[in-house]
The first five atom37 places (N, CA, C, CB, O) and aatype in JSON, in Angstrom:
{
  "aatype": [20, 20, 20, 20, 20, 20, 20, 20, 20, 20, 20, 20, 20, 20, 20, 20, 20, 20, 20, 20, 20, 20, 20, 20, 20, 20, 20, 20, 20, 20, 20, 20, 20, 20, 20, 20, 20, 20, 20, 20, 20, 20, 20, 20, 20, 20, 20, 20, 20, 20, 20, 20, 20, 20, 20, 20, 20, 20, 20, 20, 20, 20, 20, 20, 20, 20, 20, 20, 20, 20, 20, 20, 20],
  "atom_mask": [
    [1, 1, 1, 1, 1],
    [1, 1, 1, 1, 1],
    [1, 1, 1, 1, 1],
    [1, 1, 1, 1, 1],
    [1, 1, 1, 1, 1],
    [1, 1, 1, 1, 1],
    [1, 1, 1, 1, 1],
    [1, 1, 1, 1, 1],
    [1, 1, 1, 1, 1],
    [1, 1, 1, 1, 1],
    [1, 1, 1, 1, 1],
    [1, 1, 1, 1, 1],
    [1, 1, 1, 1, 1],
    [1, 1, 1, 1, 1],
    [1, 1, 1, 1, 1],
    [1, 1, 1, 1, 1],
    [1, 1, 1, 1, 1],
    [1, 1, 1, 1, 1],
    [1, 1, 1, 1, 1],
    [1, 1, 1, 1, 1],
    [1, 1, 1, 1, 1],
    [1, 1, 1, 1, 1],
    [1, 1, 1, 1, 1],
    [1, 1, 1, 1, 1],
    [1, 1, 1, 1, 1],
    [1, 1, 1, 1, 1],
    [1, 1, 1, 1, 1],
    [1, 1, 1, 1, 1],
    [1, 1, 1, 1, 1],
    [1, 1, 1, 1, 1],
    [1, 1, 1, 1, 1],
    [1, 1, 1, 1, 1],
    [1, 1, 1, 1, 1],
    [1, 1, 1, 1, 1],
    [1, 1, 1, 1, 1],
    [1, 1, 1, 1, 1],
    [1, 1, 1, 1, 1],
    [1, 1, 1, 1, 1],
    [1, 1, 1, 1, 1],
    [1, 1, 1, 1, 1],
    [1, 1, 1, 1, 1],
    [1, 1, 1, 1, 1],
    [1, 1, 1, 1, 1],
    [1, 1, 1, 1, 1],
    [1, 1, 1, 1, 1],
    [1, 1, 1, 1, 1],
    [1, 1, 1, 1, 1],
    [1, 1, 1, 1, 1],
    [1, 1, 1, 1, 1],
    [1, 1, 1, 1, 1],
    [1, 1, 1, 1, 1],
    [1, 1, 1, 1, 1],
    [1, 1, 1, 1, 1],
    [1, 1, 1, 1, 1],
    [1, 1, 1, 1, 1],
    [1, 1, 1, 1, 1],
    [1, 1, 1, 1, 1],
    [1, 1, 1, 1, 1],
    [1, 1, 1, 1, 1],
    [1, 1, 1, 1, 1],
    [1, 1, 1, 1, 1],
    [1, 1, 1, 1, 1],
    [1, 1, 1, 1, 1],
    [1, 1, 1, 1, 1],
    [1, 1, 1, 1, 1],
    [1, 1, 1, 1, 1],
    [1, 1, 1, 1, 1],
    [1, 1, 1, 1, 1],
    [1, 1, 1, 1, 1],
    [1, 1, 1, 1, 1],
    [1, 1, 1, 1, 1],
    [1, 1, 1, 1, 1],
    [1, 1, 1, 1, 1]
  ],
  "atom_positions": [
    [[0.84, -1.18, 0.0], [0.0, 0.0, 0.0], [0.88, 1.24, 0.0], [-0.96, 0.0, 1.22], [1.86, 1.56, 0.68]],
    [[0.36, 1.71, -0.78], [1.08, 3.52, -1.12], [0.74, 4.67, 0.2], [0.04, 4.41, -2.87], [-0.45, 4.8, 0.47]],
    [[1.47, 5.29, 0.8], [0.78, 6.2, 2.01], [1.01, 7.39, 1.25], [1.51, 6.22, 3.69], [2.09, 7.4, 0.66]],
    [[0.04, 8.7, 1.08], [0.17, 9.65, 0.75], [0.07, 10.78, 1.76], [-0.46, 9.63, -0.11], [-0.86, 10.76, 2.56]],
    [[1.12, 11.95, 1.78], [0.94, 12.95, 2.26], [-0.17, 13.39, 2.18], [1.61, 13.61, 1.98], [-0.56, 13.36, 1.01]],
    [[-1.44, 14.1, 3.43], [-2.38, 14.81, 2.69], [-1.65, 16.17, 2.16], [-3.67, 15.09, 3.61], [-2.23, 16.63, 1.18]],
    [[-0.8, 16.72, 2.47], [-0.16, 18.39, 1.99], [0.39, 18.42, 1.0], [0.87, 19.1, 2.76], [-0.29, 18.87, 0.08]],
    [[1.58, 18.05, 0.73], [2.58, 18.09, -0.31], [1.74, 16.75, -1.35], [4.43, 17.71, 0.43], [1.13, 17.07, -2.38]],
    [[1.82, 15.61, -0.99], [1.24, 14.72, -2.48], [2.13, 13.94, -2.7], [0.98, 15.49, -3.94], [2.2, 13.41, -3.81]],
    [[3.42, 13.55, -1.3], [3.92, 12.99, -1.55], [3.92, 11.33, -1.11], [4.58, 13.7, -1.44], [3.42, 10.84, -0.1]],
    [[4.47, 10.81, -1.93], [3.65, 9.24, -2.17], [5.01, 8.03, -0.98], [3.72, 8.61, -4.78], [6.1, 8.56, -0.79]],
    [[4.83, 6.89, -0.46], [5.63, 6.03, -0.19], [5.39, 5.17, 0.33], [6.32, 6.29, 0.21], [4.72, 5.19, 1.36]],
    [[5.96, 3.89, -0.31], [5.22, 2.45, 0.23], [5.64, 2.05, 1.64], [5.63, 1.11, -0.75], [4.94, 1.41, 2.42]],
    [[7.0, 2.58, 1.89], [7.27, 1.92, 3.54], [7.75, 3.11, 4.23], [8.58, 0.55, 3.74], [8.97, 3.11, 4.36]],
    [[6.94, 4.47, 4.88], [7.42, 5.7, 4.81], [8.18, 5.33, 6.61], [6.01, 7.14, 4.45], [7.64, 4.7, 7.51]],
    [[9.47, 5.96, 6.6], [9.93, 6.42, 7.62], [10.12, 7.48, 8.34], [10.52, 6.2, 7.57], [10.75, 8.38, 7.8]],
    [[9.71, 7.66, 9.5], [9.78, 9.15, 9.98], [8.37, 9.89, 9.61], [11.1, 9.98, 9.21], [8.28, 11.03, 10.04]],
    [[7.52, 9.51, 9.04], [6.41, 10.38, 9.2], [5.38, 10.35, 10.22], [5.81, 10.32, 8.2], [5.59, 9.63, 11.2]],
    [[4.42, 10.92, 10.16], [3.48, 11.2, 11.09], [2.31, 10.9, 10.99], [3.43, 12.23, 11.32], [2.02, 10.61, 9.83]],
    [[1.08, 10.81, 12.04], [-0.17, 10.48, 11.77], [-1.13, 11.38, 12.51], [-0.37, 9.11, 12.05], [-0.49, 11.77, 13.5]],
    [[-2.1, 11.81, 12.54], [-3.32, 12.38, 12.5], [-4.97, 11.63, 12.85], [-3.23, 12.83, 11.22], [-5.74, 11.33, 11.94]],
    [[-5.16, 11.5, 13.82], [-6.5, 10.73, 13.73], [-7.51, 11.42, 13.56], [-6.82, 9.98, 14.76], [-7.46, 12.38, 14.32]],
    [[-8.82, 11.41, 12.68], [-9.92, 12.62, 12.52], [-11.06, 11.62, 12.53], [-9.84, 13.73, 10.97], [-11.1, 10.6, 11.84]],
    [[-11.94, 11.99, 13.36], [-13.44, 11.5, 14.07], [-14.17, 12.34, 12.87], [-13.88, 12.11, 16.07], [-13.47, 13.28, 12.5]],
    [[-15.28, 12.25, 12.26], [-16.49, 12.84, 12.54], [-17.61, 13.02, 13.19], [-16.75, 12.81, 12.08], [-18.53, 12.4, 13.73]],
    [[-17.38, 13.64, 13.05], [-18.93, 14.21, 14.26], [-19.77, 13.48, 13.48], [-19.61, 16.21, 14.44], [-19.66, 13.37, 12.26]],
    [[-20.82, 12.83, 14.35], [-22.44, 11.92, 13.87], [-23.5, 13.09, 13.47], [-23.33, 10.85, 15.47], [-24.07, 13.93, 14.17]],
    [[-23.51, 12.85, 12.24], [-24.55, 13.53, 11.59], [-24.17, 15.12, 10.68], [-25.59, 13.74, 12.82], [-24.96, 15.93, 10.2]],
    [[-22.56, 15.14, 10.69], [-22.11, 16.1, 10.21], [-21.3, 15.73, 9.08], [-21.57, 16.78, 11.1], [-20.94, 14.57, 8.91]],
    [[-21.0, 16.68, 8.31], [-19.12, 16.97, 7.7], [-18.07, 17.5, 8.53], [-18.94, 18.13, 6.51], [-16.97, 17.95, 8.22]],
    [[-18.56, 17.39, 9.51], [-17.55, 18.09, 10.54], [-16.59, 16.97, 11.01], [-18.36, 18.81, 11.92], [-17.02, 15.99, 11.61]],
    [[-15.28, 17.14, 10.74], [-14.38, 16.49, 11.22], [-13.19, 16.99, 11.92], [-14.11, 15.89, 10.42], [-12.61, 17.99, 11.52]],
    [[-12.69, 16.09, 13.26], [-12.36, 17.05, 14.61], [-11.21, 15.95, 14.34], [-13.5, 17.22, 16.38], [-11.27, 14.85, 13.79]],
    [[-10.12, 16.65, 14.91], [-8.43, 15.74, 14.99], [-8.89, 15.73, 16.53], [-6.4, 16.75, 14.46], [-9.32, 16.69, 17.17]],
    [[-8.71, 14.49, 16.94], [-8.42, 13.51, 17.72], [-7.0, 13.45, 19.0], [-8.31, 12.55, 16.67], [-6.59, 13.93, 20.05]],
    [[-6.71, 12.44, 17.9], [-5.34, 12.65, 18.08], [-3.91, 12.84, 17.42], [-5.23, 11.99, 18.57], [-3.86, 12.8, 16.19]],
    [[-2.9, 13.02, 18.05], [-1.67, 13.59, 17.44], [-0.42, 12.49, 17.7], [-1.35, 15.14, 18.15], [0.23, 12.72, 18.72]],
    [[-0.03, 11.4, 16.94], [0.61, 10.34, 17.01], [1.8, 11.09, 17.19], [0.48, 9.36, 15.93], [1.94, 12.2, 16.67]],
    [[2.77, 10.49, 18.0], [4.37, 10.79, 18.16], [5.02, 9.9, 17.1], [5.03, 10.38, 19.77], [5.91, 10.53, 16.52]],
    [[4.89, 8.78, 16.69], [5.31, 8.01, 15.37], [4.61, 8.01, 14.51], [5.54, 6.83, 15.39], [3.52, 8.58, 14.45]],
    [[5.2, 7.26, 13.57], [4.48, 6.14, 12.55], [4.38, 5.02, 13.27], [5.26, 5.74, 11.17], [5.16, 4.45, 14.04]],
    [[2.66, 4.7, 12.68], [2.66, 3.24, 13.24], [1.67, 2.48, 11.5], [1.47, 3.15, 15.33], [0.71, 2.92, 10.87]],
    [[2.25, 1.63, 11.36], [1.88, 1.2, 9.83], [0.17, 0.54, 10.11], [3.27, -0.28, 9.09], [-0.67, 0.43, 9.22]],
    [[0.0, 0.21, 11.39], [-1.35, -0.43, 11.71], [-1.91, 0.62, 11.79], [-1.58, -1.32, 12.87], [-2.62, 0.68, 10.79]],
    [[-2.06, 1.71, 12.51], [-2.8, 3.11, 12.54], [-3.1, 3.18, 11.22], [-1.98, 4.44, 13.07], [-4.22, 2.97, 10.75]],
    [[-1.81, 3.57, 10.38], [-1.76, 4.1, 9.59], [-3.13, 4.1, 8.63], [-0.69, 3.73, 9.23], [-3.77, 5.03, 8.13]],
    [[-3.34, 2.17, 8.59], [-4.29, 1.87, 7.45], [-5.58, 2.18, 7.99], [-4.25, 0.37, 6.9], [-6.47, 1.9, 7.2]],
    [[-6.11, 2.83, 9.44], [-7.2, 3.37, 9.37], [-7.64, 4.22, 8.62], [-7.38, 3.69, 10.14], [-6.86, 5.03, 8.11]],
    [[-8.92, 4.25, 8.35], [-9.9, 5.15, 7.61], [-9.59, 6.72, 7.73], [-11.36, 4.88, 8.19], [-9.58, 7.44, 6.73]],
    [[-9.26, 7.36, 9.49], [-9.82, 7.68, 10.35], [-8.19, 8.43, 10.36], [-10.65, 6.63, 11.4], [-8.03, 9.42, 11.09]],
    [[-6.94, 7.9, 9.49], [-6.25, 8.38, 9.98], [-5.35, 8.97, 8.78], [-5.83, 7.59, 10.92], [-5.25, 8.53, 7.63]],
    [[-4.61, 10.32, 9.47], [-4.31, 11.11, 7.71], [-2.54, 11.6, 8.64], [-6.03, 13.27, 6.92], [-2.02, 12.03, 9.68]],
    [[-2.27, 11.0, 6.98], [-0.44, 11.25, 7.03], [-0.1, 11.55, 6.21], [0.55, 10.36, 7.23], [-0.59, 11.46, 5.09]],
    [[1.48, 12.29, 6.8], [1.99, 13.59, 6.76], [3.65, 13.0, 6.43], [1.65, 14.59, 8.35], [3.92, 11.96, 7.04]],
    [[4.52, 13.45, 5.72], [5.71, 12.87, 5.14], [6.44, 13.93, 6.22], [5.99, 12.97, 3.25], [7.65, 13.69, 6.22]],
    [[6.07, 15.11, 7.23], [6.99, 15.58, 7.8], [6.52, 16.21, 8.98], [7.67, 16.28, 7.02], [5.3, 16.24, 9.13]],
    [[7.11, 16.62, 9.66], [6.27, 17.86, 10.79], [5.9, 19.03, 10.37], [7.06, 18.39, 11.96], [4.93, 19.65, 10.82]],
    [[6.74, 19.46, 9.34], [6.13, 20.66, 8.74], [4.69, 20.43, 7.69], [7.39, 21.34, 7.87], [3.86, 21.33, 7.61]],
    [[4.55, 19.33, 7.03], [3.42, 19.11, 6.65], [2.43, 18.75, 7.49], [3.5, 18.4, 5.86], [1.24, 18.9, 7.19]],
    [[2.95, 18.1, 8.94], [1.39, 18.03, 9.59], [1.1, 19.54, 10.46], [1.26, 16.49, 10.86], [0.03, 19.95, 10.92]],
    [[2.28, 20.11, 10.48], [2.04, 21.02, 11.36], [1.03, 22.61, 10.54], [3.69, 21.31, 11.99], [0.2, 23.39, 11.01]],
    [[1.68, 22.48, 9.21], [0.88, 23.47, 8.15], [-0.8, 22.66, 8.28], [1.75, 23.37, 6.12], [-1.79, 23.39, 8.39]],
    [[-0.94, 21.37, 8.26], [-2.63, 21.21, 8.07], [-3.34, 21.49, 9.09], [-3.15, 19.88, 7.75], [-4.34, 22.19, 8.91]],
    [[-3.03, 21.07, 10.33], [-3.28, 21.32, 11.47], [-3.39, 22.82, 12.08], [-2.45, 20.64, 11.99], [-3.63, 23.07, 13.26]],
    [[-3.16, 23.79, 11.06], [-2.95, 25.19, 11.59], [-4.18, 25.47, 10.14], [-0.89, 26.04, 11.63], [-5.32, 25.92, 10.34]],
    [[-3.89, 25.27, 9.4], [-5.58, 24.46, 8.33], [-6.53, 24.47, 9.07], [-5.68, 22.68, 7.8], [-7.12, 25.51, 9.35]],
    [[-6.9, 23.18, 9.57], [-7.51, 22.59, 10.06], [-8.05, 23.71, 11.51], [-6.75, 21.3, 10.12], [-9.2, 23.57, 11.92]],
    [[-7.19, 24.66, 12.12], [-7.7, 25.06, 13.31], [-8.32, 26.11, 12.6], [-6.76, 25.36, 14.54], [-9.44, 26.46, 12.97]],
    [[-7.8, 26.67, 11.65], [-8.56, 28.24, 11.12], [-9.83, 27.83, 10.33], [-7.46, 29.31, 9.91], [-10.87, 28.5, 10.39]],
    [[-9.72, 26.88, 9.7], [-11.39, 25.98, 9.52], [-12.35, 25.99, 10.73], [-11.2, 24.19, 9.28], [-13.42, 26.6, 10.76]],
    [[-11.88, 25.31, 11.63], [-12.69, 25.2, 12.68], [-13.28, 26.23, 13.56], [-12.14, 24.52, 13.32], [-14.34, 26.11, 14.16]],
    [[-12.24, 27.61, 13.59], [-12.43, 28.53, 14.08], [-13.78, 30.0, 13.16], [-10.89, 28.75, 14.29], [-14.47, 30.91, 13.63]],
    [[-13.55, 29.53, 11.89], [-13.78, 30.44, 11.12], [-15.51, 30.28, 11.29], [-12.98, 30.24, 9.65], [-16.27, 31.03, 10.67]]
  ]
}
């Protein structure tokens, strides 16, 4: 399985050093809330539905600052 950055678009079958993101939706919405904030890669996380990765800290850290001005706005 291919893991893709959601930011950059960048692609890799056995990624090292990246990061993960867990995002819930809310029941009965499009609203989707980050969760949690993984300290690794974990390749089992990874293949959740539920969970969105990042090839760096600066790419999770740019969505996540995304993601808060969405939520805020």
């Amino acid at each position: 399985m291919k893991f893709l950055c959601r930011v950059c678009g960048r692609h890799e079958d056995e990624p090292q050093g990246w990061h993960l993101v867990i995002e819930l939706s809310k029941p009965g919405t499009d609203i989707r809330n980050t969760i949690f904030i993984l300290d690794g890669w974990d390749v089992k996380q990874a293949h959740d539905p539920n969970s969105v990765c990042f090839c760096s800290a600066r790419c999770k850290d740019r969505y996540l600052a995304d993601r808060h001005q969405q939520l805020v706005a």
